[in-house]
C-alpha positions as CSV (number, residue, x, y, z in Angstrom):
1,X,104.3,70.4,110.5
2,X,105.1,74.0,111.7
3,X,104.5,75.5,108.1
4,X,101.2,73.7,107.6
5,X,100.2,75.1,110.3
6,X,101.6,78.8,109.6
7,X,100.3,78.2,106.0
8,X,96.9,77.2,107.7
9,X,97.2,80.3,110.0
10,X,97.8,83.2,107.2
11,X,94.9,81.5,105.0
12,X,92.6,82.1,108.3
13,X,93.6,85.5,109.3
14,X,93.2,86.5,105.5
15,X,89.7,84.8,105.3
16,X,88.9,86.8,108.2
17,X,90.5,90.2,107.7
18,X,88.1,89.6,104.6
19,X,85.2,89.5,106.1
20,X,85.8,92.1,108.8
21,X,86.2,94.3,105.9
22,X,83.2,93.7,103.6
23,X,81.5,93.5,107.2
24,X,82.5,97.0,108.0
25,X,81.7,98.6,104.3
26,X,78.6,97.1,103.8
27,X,77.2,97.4,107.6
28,X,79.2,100.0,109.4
29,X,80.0,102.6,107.4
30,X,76.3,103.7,106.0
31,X,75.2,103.5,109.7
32,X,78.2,105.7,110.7
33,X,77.5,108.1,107.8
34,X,73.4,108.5,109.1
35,X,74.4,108.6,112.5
36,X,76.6,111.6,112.2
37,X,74.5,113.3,109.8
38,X,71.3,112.8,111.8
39,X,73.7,114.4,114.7
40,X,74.2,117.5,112.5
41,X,71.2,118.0,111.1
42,X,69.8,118.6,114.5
43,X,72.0,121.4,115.1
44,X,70.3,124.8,113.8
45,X,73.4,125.3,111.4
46,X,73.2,124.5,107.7
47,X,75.1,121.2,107.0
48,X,79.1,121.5,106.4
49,X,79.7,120.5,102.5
50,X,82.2,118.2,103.9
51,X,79.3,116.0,105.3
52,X,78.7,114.0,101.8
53,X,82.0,112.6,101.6
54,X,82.1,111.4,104.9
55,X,81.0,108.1,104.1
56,X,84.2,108.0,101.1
57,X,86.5,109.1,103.5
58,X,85.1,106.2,106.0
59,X,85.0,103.6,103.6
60,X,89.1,104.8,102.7
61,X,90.5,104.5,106.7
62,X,88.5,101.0,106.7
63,X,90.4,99.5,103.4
64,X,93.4,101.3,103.9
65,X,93.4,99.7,107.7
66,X,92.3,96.3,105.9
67,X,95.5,96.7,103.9
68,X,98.2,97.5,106.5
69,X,96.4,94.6,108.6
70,X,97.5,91.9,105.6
71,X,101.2,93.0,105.7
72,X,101.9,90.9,108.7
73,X,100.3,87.6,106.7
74,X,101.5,88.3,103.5
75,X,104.9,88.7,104.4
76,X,104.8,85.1,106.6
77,X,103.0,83.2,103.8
78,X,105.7,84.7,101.1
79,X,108.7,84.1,103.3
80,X,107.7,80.5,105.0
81,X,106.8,78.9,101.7
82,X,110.7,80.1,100.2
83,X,112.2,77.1,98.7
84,X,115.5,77.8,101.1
85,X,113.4,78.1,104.6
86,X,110.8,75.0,103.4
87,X,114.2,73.1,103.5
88,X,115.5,74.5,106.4
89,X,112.3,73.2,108.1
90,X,112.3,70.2,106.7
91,X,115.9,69.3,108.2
92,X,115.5,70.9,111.4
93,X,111.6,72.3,112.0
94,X,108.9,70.3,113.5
């Protein structure tokens, strides 16, 4: 039926959206952090004190993207699996 298979959909993208974000916290974000501060510490100057919380601030854009990425899922698992629209799919869905 079309909400098993919307049902089946959210449970995938969510599984995946996971993964992308451990992914990116546990594999991209240190090696983004080195790389840029391997960047400036070839430059003459004395490093920027914003430098050590580059890796926070990373780690933040990737969860917060994480959670506006979910929004989309959410709302279609919350809002197919109503008691009114299972019906209404039931009587006239496929």
């Amino acid at each position: 039926s079309s909400l098993r298979l919307s049902n089946i959909y959210v449970l995938c993208s969510l599984i995946a959206k996971i993964v992308s974000v451990v992914l990116f916290l546990v594999v991209a974000t240190p090696v983004i952090g080195e790389a840029v501060t391997a960047m400036l510490e070839e430059s003459s100057a004395p490093l920027p004190g914003w430098v050590g919380g580059l890796q926070v601030f990373i780690a933040v854009i990737g969860v917060i993207s994480f959670l506006l990425s979910t929004i989309y899922p959410l709302c279609a698992l919350l809002m197919l699996n109503k008691p009114q629209v299972k019906g209404y799919l039931a009587r006239h869905g496929r």
